[in-house]
Each structure stands twice: as C-alpha cells, then as structure tokens.
KEPA-255258 format. One record per residue (C-alpha): z, x, y; residue number from 1; residue in one letter. Coordinates in nm, 3 decimals, decimal comma, always signed. Layout:
ATOM         Z         X         Y   resi   resn
ATOM         Z         X         Y    NUM      A
...
***
This chain:
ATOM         Z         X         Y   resi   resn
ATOM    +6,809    +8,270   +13,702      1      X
ATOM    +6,985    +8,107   +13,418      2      X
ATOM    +7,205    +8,245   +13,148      3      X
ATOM    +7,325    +8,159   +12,832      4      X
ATOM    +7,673    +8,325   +12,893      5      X
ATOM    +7,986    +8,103   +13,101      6      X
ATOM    +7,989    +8,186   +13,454      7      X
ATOM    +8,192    +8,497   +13,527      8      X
ATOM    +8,194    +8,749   +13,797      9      X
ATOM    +7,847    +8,838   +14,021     10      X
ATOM    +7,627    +9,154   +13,902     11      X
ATOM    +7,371    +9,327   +14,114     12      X
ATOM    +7,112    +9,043   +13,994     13      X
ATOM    +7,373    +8,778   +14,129     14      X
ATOM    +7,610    +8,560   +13,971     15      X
ATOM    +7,555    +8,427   +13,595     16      X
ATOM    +7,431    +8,033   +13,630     17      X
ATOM    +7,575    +7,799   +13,314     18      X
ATOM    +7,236    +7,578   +13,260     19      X
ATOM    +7,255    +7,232   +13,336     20      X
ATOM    +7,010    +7,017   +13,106     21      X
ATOM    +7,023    +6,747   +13,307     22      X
ATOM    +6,990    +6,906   +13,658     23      X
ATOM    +6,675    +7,095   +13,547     24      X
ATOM    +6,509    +6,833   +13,437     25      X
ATOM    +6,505    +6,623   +13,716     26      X
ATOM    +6,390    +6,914   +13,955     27      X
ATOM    +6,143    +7,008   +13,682     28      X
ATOM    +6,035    +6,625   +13,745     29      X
ATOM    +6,009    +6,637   +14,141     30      X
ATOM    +5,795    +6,962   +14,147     31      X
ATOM    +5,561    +6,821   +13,913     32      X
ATOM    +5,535    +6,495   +14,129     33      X
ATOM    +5,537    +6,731   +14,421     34      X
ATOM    +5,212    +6,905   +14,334     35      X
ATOM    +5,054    +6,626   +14,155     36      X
ATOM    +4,707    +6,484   +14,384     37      X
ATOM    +4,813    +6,136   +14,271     38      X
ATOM    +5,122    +5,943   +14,083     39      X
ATOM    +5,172    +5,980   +13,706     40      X
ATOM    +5,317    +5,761   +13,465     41      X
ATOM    +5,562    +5,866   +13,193     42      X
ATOM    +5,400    +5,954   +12,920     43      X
ATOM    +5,201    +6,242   +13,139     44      X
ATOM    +5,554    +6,340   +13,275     45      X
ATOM    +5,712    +6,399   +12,969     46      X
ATOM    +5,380    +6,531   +12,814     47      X
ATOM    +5,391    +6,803   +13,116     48      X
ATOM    +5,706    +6,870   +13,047     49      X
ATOM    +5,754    +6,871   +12,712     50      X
ATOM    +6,047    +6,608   +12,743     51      X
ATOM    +6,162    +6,347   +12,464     52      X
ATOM    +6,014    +6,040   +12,689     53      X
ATOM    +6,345    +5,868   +12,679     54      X
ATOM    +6,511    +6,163   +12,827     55      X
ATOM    +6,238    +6,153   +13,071     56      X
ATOM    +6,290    +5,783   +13,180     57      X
ATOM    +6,649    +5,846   +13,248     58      X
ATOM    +6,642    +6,078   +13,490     59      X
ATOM    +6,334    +5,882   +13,653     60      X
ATOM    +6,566    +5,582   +13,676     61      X
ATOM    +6,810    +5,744   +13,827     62      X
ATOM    +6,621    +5,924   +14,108     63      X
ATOM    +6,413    +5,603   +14,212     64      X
ATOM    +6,757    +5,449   +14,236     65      X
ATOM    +6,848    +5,778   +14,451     66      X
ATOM    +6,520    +5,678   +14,669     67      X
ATOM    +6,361    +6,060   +14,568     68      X
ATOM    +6,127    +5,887   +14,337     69      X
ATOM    +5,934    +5,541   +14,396     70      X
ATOM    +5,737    +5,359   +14,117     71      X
ATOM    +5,458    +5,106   +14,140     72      X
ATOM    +5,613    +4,825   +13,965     73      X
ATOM    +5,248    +4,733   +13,874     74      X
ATOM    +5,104    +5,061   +13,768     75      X
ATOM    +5,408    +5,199   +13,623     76      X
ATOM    +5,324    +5,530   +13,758     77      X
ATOM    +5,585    +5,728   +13,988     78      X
ATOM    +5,562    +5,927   +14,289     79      X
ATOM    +5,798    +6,153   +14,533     80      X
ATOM    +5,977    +5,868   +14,743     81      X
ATOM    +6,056    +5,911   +15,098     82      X
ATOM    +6,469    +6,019   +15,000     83      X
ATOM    +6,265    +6,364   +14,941     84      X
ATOM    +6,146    +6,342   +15,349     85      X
ATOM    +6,552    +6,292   +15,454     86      X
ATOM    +6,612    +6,603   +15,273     87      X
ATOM    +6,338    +6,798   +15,387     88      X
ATOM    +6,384    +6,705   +15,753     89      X
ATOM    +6,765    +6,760   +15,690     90      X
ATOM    +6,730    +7,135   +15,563     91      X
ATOM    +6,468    +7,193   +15,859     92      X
ATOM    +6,730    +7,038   +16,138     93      X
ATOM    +7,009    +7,287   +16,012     94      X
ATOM    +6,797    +7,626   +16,037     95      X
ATOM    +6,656    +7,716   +16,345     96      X
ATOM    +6,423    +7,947   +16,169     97      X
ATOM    +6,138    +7,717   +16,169     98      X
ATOM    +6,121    +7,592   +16,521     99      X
ATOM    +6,140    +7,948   +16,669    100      X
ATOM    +5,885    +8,161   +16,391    101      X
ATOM    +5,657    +7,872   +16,481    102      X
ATOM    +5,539    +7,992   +16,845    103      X
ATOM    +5,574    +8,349   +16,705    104      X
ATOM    +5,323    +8,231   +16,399    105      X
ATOM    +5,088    +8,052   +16,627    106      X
ATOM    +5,029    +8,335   +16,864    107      X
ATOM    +4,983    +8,568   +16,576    108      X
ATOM    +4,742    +8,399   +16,346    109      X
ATOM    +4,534    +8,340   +16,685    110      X
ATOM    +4,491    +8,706   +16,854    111      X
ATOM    +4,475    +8,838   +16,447    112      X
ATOM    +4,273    +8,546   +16,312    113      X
ATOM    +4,524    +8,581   +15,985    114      X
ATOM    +4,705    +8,298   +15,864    115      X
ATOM    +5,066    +8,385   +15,927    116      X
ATOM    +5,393    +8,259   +15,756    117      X
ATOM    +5,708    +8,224   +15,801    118      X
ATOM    +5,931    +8,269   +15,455    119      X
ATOM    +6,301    +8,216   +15,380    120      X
ATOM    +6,380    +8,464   +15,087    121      X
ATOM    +6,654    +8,313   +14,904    122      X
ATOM    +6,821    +8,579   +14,684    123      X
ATOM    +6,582    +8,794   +14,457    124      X
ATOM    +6,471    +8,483   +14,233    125      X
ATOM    +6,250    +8,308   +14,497    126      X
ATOM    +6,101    +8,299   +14,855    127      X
ATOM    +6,007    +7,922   +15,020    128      X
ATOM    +5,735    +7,906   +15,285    129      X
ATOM    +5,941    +7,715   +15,607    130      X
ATOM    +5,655    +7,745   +15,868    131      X
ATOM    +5,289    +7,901   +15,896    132      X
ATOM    +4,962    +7,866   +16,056    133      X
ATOM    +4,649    +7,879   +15,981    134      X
ATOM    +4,340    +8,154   +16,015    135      X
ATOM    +3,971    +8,038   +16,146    136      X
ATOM    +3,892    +8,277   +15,916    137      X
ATOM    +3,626    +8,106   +15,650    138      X
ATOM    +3,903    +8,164   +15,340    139      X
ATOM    +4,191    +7,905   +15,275    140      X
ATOM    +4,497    +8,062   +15,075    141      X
ATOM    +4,650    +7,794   +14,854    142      X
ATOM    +4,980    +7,789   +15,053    143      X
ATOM    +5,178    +7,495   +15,248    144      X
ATOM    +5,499    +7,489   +15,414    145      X
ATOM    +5,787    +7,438   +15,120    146      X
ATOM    +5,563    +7,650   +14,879    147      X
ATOM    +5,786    +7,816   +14,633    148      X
ATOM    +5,710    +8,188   +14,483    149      X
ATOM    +5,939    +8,462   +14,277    150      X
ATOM    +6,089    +8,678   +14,453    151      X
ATOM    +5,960    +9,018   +14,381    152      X
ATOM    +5,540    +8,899   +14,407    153      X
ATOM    +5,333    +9,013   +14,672    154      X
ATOM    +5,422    +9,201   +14,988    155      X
ATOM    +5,736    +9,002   +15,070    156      X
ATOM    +5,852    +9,078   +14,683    157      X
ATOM    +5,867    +9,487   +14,789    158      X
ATOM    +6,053    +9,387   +15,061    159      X
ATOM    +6,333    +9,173   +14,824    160      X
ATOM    +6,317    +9,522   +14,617    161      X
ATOM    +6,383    +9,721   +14,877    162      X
ATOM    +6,652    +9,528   +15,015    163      X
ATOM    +6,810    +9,390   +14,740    164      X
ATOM    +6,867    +9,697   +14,511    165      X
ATOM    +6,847    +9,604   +14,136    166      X
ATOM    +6,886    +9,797   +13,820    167      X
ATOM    +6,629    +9,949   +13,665    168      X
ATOM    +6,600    +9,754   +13,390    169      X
ATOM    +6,630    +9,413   +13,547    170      X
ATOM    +6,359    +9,550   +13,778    171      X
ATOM    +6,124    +9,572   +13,512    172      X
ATOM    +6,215    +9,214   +13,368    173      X
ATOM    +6,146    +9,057   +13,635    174      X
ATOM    +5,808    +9,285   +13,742    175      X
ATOM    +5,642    +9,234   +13,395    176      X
ATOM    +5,681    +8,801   +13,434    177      X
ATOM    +5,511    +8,836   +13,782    178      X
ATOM    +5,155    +8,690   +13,747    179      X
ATOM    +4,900    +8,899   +14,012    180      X
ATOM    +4,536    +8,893   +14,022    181      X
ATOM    +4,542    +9,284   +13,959    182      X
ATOM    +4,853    +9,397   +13,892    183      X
ATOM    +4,972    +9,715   +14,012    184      X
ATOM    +5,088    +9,986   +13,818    185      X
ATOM    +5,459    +9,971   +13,803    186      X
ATOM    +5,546   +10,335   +13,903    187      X
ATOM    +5,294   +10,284   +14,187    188      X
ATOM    +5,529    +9,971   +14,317    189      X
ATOM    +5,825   +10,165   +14,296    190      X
ATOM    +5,694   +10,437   +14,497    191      X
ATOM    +5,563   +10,148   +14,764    192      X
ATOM    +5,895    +9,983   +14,709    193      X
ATOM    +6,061   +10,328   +14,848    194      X
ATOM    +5,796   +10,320   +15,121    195      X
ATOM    +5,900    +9,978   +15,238    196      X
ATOM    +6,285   +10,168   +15,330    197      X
ATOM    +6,102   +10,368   +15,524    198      X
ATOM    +5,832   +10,200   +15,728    199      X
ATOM    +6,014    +9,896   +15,740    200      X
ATOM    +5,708    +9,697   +15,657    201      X
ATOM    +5,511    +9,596   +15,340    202      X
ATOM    +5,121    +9,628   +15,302    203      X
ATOM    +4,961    +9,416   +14,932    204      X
ATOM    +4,619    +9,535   +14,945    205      X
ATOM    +4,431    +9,265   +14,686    206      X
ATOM    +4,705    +9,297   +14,388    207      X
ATOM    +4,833    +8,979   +14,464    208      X
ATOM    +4,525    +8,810   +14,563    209      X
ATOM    +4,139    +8,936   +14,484    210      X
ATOM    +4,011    +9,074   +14,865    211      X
ATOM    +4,322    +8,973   +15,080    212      X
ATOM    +4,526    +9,218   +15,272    213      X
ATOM    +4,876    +9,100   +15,265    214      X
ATOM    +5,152    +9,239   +15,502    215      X
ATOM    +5,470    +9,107   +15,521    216      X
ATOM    +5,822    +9,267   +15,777    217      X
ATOM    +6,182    +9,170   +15,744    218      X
ATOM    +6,387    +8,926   +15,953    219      X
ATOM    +6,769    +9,012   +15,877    220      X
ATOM    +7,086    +8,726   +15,950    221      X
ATOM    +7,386    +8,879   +16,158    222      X
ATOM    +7,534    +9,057   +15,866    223      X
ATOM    +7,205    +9,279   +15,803    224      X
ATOM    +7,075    +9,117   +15,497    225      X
ATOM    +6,722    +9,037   +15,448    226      X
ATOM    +6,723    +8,614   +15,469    227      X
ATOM    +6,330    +8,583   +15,600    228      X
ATOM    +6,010    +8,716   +15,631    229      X
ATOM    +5,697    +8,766   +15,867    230      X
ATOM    +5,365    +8,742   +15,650    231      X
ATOM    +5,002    +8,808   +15,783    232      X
ATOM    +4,725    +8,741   +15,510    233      X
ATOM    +4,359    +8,822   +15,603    234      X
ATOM    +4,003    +8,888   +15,429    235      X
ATOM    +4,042    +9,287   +15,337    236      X
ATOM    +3,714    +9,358   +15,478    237      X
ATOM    +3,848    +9,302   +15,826    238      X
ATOM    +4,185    +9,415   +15,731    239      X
ATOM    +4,157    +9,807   +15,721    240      X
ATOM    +4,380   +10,068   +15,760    241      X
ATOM    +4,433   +10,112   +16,121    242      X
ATOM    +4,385    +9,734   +16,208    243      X
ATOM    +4,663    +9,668   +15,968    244      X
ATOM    +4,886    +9,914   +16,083    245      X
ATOM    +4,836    +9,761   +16,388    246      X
ATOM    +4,954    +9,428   +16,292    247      X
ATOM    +5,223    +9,556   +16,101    248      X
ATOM    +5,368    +9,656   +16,422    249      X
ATOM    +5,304    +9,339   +16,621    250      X
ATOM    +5,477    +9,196   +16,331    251      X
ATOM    +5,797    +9,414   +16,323    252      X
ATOM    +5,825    +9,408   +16,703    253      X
ATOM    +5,872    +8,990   +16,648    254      X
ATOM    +6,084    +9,016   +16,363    255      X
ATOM    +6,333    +9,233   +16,550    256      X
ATOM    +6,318    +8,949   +16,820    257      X
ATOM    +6,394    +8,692   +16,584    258      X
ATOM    +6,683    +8,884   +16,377    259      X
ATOM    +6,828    +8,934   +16,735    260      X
ATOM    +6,812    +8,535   +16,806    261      X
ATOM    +6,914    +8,440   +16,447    262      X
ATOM    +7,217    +8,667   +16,435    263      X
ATOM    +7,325    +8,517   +16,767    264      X
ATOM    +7,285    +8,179   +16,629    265      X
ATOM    +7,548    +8,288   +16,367    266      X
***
C-alpha cells in the first residue's frame, strides 16, 4: 500500500510507504512483460501504462542494462531477460517452503483430484503462489507458480482477516476494491471471517470463482504468524459439504506438519 503522507510509525494496516515514481514504474514494466504471450515494443508499454514514452524508455534502458529486460535489437520489442530467472531461483533457494509443500501438494491434488497450492501471504496487501500442482480434473484455473493476488480475495483472504486483525474501516477499503465473480455480502464475510478463528480453516464456495470450491488452512513461522497457506480448488459439484470438510482436515493435519518444520528451520 502506498501513501501520500512521509513514513512514520506502523498502524494496524502496516507501516506508511513514501511512493517512489521511479521504482513503480519499472515493476509496473516487468509485470506487464511478465504476463504478456509475446514481447512488446514501446509505444504498447507506455500505451499500457499510461507512461510519457520517454519516461518509459528510461527505465527500459536501465533494466536491459541490469539483464531483467532483453530487447531484439532488430524488432525493437522487449522481453523479461534471464536477470529475472537469478532472482527467481535466488528467492526460491532461501525459503524452504517450496521444496517441502511440493511432496505435500503432489500427494494432495492426486488422492483429491484438486489442484493444490502452496501460497506465501506477504502482509495483508498480497499473497504469491510459490508451488502447486495440478488437478486431472477437466477445468484449468488461471494460476502459475509466482501468481500475485490481494490479500483479502478468496479463501486464503479470510484467513489474512482473521489473522491479521484490521480496523473496521480499512477492512471495508480494502473488501469493496476486491474483484470476485459473485461477491459476497460483506456482513456474511465477516461472520465467515470469525468462523475461520474458529475452525482454523477457510471454505470460498463459487464467490471467488463461478462453480469452484475453494479451501484454503494456515501455515504459521516460529513466532505464530500466518506467513503461508494450503489451498485446494475443485469443480463444486464434486466438492460438497462433507467431502470438503474432509479435505479441510487432510489439509490442516499437513499444515501443522509444515509450521512444525518451518519454525524449526527458524
């Protein structure tokens, strides 16, 4: 989240963030390369964008020299370079997350037939998808490993609420910018948010997407604070009540595992 105001002491939302023009830009540039099927020259950039097209050039120049962007020389169109796989290998090497939610995701998406995920929640603004694995079911969700989603959407987002208390109001904020396919009513996610403290787990039955049952448990680091998350997304007509209670279950009993391993993994 960024703010207008100088940086000053944290609030419940976190601390404030002085915006940095430049900084911005440039990751605004590499997600847009990131999801684009093919490379795109400047003038689509900074038409994407909405950046002055010199501005835009800059901060190309300066990440091709940084190796995170390459350019055809005879196309003029640019592309993520392979600096982007150094840091991406780099951030997987230091967290052992990924290597050991990958058996657990594996084993799950194959007895459930669900596609299964493993997500890093990073503070209340966003979650990033580290590891998953696919369904045989006949439905694809549009999801890849270093996906990026707010943090309060879905079944994972009632878990960030219920872990990361918020005021009211900033609640709300954030809640009304959240984009679902049908949204729920926000009195009714309270009351499920409440549920979550309870259970332990999180059920999204088709709010976030049309006819899938999302369900989603918490993986806590060694000082009991919620740093990933278990998901299990399936068709909702073979996702009922008592099979997804079920899984909910399987899930929580492997995301007790893992916050035991992480925490001892300091």
């Amino acid at each position: 989240m960024t703010s207008s105001h100088p940086e000053g002491p944290g609030t419940a939302a976190g601390p404030r963030v002085r915006p940095v023009p430049a900084v911005t830009r440039a990751i605004a540039i590499l997600r847009l390369l990131g999801r684009s099927p093919a490379p795109m020259t400047l003038k689509s950039i900074s038409q994407e964008l909405g950046m002055v097209t010199s501005t835009c050039l800059h901060i190309l120049r300066v990440l091709v020299d940084e190796g995170l962007v390459k350019v055809d020389a005879s196309t003029k169109r640019y592309g993520l370079g392979v600096g982007m796989l150094t840091l991406a290998r780099s951030v997987i090497e230091s967290s052992p997350f990924p290597a050991l939610v990958q058996p657990v995701l594996d084993r799950v998406s194959s007895s459930w037939n669900v596609t299964a995920i493993g997500v890093e929640v990073t503070g209340i603004d966003h979650m990033v998808v580290l590891a998953l694995s696919r369904s045989r079911a006949p439905f694809r969700l549009h999801v890849d490993v270093g996906s990026r989603f707010p943090g309060l959407i879905s079944a994972t987002g009632r878990l960030v609420a219920a872990f990361n208390p918020l005021p009211d109001d900033e609640i709300e904020r954030r809640f009304k910018a959240l984009r679902w396919e049908q949204p729920p009513d926000l009195d009714a996610w309270r009351k499920e948010v409440d549920a979550v403290r309870k259970k332990g787990y999180s059920i999204d039955r088709g709010n976030y997407i049309h006819g899938v049952v999302v369900i989603a448990v918490p993986v806590f680091d060694g000082q009991g604070r919620l740093a990933h998350s278990l998901v299990a997304a399936g068709v909702a007509d073979q996702m009922g009540g008592t099979r997804s209670q079920a899984l909910a279950k399987d899930l929580l009993a492997e995301a007790q595992a893992l916050s035991q391993l992480l925490s001892t993994r300091g």
